[in-house]
C-alpha positions in Angstrom: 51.2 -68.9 -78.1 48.5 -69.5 -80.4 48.2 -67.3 -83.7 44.7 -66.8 -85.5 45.4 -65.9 -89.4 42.7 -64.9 -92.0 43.7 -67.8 -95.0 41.2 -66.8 -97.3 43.2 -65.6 -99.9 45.1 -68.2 -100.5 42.2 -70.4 -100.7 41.1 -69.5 -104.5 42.1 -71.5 -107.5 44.0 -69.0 -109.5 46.5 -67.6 -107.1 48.1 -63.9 -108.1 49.6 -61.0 -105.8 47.9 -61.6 -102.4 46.9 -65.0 -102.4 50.6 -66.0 -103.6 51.9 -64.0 -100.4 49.2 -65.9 -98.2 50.0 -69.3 -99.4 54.0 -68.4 -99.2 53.0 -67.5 -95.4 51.3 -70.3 -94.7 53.6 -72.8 -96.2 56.4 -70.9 -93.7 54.1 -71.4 -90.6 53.3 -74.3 -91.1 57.0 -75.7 -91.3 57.6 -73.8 -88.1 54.6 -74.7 -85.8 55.3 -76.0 -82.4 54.3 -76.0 -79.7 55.0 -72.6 -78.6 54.5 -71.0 -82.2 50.9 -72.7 -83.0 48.3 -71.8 -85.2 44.7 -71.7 -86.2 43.8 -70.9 -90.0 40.3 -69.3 -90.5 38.4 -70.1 -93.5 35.2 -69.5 -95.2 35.6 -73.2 -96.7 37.5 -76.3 -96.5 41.0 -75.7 -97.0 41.8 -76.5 -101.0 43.7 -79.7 -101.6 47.4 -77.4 -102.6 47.1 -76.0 -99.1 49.8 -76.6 -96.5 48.3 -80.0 -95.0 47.1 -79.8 -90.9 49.5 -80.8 -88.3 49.1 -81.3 -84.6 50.4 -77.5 -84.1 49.1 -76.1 -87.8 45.1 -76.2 -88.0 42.1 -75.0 -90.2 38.8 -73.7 -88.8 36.5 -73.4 -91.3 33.4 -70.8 -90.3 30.8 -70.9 -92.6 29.0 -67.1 -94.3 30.0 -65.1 -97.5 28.3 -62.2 -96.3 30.2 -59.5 -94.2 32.4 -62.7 -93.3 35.5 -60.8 -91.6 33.0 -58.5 -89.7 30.3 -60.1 -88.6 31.2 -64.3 -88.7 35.0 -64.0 -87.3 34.8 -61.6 -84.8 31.4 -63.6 -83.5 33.7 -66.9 -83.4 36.8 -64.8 -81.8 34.5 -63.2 -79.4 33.1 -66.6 -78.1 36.1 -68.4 -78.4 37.9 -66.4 -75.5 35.8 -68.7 -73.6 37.5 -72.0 -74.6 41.0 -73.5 -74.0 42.6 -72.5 -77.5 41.9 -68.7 -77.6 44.1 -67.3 -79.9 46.8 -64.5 -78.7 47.0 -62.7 -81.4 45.1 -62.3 -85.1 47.0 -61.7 -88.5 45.3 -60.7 -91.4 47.4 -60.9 -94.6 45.3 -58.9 -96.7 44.0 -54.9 -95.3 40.7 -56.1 -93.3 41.3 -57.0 -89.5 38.0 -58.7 -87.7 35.3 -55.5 -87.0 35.9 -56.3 -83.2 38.2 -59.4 -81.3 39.8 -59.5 -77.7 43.2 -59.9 -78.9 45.9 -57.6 -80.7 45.9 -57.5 -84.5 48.2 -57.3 -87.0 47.8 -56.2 -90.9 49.4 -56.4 -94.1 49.0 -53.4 -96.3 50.2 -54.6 -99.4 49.5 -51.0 -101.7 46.8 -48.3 -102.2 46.1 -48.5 -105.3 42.4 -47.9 -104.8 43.6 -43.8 -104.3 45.2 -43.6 -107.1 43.4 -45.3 -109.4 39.6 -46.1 -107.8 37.6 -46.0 -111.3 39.8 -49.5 -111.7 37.6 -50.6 -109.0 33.7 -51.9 -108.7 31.9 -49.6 -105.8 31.4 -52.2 -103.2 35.2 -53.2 -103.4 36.0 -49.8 -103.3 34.0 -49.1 -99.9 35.4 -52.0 -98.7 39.0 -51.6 -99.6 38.7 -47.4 -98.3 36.6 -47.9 -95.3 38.0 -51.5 -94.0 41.5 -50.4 -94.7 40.8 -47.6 -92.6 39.5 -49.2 -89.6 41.9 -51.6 -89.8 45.2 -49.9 -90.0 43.8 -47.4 -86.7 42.6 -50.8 -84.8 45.6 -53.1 -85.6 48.5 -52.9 -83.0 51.3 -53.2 -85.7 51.1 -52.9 -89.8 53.2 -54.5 -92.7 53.9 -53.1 -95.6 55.1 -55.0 -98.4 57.5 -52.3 -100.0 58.9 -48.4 -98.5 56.9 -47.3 -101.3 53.6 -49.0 -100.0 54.8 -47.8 -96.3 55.4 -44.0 -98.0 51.9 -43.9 -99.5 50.0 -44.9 -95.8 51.7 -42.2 -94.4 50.6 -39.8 -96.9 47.1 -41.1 -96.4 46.7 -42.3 -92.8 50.0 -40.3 -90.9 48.8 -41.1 -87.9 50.0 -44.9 -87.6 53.5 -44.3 -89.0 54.8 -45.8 -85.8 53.4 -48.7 -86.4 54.9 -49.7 -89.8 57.3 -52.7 -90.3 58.3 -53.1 -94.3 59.1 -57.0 -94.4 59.6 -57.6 -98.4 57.9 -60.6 -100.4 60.0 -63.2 -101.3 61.0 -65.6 -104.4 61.4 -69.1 -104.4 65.3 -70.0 -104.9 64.3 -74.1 -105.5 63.8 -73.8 -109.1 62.4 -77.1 -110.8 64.1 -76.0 -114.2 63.1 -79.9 -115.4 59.5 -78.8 -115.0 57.5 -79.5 -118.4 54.1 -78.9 -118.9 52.0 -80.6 -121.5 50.9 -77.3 -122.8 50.6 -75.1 -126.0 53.7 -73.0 -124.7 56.0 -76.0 -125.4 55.6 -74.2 -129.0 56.6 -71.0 -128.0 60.6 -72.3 -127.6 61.0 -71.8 -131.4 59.5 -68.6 -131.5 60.9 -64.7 -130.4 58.4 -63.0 -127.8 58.1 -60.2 -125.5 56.3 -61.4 -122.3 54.2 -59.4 -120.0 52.9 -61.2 -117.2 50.0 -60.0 -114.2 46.4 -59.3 -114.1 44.6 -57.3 -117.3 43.8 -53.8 -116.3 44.0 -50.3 -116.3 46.8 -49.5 -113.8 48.9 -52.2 -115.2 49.5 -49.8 -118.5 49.0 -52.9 -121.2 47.8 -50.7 -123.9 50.7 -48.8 -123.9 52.9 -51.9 -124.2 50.8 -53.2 -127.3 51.4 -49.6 -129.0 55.2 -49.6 -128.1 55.0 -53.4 -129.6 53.4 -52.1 -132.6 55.9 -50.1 -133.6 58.8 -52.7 -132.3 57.4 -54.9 -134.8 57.1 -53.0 -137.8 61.0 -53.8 -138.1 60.7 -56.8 -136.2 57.7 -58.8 -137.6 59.2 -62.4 -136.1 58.5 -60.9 -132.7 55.4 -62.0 -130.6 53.7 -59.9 -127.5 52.4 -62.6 -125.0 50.1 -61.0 -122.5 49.7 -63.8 -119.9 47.4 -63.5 -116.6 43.8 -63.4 -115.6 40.8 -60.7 -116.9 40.8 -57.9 -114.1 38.7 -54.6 -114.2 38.2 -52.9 -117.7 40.2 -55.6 -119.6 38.3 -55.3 -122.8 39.8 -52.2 -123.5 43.1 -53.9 -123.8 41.9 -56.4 -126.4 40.5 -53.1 -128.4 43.9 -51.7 -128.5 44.9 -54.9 -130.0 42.4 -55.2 -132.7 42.7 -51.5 -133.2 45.9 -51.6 -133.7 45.8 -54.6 -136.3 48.5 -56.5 -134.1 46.2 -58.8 -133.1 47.3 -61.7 -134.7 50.9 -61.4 -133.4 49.5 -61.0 -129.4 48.7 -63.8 -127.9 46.5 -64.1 -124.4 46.5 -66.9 -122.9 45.0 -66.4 -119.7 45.9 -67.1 -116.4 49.0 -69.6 -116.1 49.9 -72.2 -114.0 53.1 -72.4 -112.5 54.8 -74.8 -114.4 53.5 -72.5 -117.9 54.8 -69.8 -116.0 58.5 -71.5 -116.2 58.3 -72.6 -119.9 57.0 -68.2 -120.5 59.7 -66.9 -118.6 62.5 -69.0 -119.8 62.1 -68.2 -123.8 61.2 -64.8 -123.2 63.8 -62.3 -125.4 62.5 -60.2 -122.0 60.0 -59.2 -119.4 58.3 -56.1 -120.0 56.4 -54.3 -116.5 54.7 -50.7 -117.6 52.4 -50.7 -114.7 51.7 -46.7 -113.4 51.8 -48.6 -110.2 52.8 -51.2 -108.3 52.9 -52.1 -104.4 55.8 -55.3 -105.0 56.1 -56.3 -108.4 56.7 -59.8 -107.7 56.7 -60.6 -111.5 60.4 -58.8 -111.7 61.8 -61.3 -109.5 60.0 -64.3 -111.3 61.5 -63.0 -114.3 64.7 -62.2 -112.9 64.9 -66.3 -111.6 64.5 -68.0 -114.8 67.0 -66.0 -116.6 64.6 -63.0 -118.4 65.9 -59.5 -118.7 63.5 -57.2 -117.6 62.1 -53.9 -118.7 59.8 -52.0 -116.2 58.6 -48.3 -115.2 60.0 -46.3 -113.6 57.9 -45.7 -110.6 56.7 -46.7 -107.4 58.1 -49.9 -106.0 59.8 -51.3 -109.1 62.8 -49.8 -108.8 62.8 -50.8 -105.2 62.6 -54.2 -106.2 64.4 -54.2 -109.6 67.2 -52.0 -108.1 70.4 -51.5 -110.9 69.2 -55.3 -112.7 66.4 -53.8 -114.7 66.1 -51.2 -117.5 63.9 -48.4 -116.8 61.3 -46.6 -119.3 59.0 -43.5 -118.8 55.6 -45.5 -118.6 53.7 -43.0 -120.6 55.6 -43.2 -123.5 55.6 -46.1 -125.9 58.8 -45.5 -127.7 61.0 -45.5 -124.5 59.9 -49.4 -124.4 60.6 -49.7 -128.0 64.6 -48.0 -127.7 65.1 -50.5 -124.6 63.7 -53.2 -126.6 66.0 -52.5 -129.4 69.0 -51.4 -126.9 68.4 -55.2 -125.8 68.4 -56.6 -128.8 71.5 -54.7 -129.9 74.0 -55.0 -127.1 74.0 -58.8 -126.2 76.8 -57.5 -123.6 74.0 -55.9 -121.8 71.6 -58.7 -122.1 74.4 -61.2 -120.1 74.7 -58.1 -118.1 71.2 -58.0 -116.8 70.4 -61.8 -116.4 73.3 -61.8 -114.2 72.5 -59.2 -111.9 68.8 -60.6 -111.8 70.7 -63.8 -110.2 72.4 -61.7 -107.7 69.0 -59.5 -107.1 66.4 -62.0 -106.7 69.0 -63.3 -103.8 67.3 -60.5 -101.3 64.2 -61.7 -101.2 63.2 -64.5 -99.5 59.9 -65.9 -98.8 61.5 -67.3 -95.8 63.3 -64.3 -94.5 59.4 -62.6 -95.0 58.3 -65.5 -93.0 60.8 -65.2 -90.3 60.3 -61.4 -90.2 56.7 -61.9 -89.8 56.7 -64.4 -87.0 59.0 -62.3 -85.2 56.5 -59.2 -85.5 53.3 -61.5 -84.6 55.6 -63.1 -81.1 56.5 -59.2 -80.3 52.5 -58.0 -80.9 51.5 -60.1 -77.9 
């Protein structure tokens, strides 16, 4: 059986929600590839060098176009490629948009739809994409992942006519932690000082400007505290920096961007705690980083988080600053609590696997044939 995947998202430098859950994929297949189980990567350009590396079963195509590449390149390459030896049984697209037209099954990952609830987050052309592709794909694909019930929940509402088709098969976390890991960074700093992390892409949905106002007024009677808002500029993130400067806290946020990995560690580690006031998530993948290394965590009340979270986070009402302040202060008060909530995070974090999504997905691509 050979298995046709659409790689492209993990083939950026900075890698964040879907291109982490590509690359995660990837790694899995490749570890698995046999002969039976083989499979073909497509890719717009040569595989990046933190890629899982080719074996004889594991192997990248690379087909060349930017423009309309997943409906007009692939599906010409699929289409012709029936004629060869290695035609591919079955296609997997990890991120919404199957191939316009190809002679095998397909299968999709849906990982939210936050484009319906929040499409003013969005630049047109994504937004036609995201609404119309989506759409196509979910009705063409034999079966559909969803990442979360709540992700699953919200297709149904939208597209109730491929209910049957849904599998939810959960993201992982990485349980090998390299706790030694120590970056010759800035952030090596930050282990003598008190902060509040928040840590995902800068935008709208993801509620930051509340956070800064509930941070505000945590610090008028904390002024040691620190806000660090890590993670790469998304739609509308100037409005966040405003709030900041605004709100004369300026000074006491710091943004330093995306993060590697290994910054990531040194964040979570000397966090006082995690704060996630997104209005929505599909995963929240974030709450199980955090969870890993040891950081309580604070996140909204909606969507998928609690899904995730389950009883190892506190909860706050998303639209209202001062329920993140009296958790912040709860947490800073009851060190009880604190112990409490690290050690569930342990226990939580425990299921989710990136290898039990791995498995789960293999099994759904063998059972698509």
């Amino acid at each position: 059986m050979i298995i046709g995947v659409d790689g492209n998202e993990a083939n950026v430098r900075e890698k964040v929600g879907v291109s982490m859950y590509t690359l995660k994929l990837l790694e899995y297949f490749q570890r698995v590839s046999n002969e039976s189980n083989q499979f073909i990567v497509f890719l717009r350009e040569n595989p990046r060098d933190e890629l899982p590396f080719q074996t004889a079963y594991f192997k990248y195509r690379v087909i060349k176009g930017s423009f309309l590449w997943s409906q007009i390149s692939l599906p010409l390459h699929l289409f012709f490629s029936r004629f060869f030896k290695n035609r591919i049984n079955i296609f997997f697209s990890p991120a919404h948009y199957a191939p316009r037209f190809s002679f095998c099954p397909t299968v999709v990952t849906i990982l939210d739809l936050s484009y319906f609830y929040y499409p003013q987050e969005f630049l047109k052309k994504d937004l036609y994409k995201l609404t119309r592709w989506t759409q196509y794909s979910v009705f063409k694909a034999k079966k559909i992942i969803t990442v979360s019930k709540t992700t699953k929940k919200d297709l149904i509402k939208y597209y109730p006519a491929v209910e049957s088709k849904i599998t939810v098969i959960y993201n992982g976390m990485d349980r090998e932690i390299n706790e030694n890991s120590t970056p010759s960074t800035n952030f090596k700093s930050l282990k003598s000082q008190k902060y509040i992390l928040y840590v995902g892409t800068l935008q709208p949905r993801k509620n930051i400007v509340t956070l800064i106002r509930a941070f505000r007024l945590f610090h008028t009677n904390h002024p040691e505290y620190k806000l660090v808002i890590a993670g790469k500029r998304g739609w509308l993130f100037d409005l966040i920096f405003k709030e900041a400067q605004d709100l004369y806290v300026n000074e006491n946020i710091i943004f330093p961007g995306y993060v590697s990995d290994e910054e990531l560690i040194v964040l979570y580690k000397n966090a006082f705690c995690f704060v996630l006031p997104s209005f929505y998530e599909g995963f929240g993948i974030p709450i199980l980083e955090s969870m890993s290394y040891r950081c309580p965590v604070i996140a909204s009340f909606n969507s998928s988080l609690p899904e995730v979270g389950g009883d190892a986070c506190l909860y706050i009402d998303p639209y209202k600053p001062e329920d993140i302040v009296d958790k912040l202060e709860l947490l800073l008060k009851d060190k009880t609590l604190r112990k409490e909530l690290i050690k569930k995070g342990k226990e939580r974090m425990f299921f989710f696997s990136w290898t039990k999504c791995g498995k789960e997905t293999l099994e759904l691509l063998q059972s698509s044939v």
